[in-house]
C-alpha positions in Angstrom: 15.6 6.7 5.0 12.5 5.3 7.2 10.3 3.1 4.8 6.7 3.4 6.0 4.6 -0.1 5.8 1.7 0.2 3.1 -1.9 -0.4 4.3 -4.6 -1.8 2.2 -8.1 -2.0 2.6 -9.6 -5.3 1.0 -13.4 -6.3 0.1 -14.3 -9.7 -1.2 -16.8 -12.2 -0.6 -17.5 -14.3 2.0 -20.9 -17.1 2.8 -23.2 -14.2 1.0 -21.5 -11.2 3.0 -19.3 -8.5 2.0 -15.9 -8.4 4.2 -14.0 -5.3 4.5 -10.9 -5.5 6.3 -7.6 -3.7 6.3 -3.8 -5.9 5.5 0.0 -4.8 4.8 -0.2 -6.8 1.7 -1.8 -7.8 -1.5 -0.1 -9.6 -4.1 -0.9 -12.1 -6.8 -0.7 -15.7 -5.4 1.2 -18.2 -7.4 -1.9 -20.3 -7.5 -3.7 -19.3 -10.7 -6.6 -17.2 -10.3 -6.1 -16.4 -6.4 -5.2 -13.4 -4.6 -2.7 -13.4 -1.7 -3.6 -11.0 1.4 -1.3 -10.9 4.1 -0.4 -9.0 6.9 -4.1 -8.7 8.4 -4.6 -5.5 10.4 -6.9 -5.4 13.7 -7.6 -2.7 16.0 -5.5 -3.5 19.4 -8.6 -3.7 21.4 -6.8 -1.6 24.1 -9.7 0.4 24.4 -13.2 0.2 26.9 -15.1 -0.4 23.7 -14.8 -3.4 22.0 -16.0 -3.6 18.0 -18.3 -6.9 18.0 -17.9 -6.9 14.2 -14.0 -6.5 14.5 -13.9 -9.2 17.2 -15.9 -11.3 15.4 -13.4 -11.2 12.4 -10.2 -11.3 14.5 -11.3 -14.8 15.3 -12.0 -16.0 12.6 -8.5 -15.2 11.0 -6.9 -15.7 13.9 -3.7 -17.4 13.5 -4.2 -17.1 9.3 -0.6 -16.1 8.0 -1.5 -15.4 4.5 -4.8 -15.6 3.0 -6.0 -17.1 -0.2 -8.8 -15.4 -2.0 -10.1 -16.4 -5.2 -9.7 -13.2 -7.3 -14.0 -13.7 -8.6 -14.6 -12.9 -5.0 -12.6 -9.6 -5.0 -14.7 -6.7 -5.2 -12.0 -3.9 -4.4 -8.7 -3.4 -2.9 -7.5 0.3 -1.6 -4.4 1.5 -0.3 -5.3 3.9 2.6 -3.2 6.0 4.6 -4.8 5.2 7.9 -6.8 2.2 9.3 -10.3 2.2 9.8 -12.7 -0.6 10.9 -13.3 -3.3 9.6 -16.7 -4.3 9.0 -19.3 -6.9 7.3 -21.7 -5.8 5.2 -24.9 -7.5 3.9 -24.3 -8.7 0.3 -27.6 -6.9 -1.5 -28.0 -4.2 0.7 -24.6 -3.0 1.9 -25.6 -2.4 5.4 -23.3 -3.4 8.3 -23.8 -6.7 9.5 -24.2 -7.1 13.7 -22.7 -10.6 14.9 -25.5 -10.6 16.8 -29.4 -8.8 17.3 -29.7 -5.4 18.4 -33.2 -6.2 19.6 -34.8 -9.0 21.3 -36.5 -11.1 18.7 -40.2 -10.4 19.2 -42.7 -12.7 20.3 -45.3 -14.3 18.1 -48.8 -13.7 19.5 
């Protein structure tokens, strides 16, 4: 019998953003009032187009084993059949956040 790995996808808070991204794991940490996330999923990046927000966050858990969240900055956890993409959304507004500006900044005449 072939056991198939679970997926989860995990929002908490993060420096006034809302991180979404997707793990194998999610358990309650032995450290009182902490969440344990492990497992963390990233696209392979085999492709021509490369997700700045995705790359952005593979960075900044790179080399992270297990993650320790504190369970207050948990706002949902889902299991999912399929992995999507991870994203960071503004806190208030819930729109994507770009790692960096679309535009040029204008000028101030």
């Amino acid at each position: 019998m072939v056991s198939e790995k679970q997926l989860f996808r995990i929002a908490f808070h993060n420096n006034g953003k809302v991180y979404e991204l997707f793990c194998e794991s999610v358990v309650s940490s032995n450290l009182w009032g902490f969440i344990e996330v492990s497992g963390l999923v990233f696209g392979e990046g085999e492709g021509m187009v490369i997700d700045p927000t995705e790359e952005r966050m593979r960075d900044e858990f790179e080399g992270v084993e297990t993650l320790h969240l504190p369970m207050h900055s948990i706002v949902r956890v889902e299991q999912v059949a399929k992995k999507g993409q991870a994203v960071i959304r503004d806190r208030e507004s819930g729109e994507k956040v770009t790692p960096f500006p679309i535009s040029p900044p204008r000028s101030r005449n």
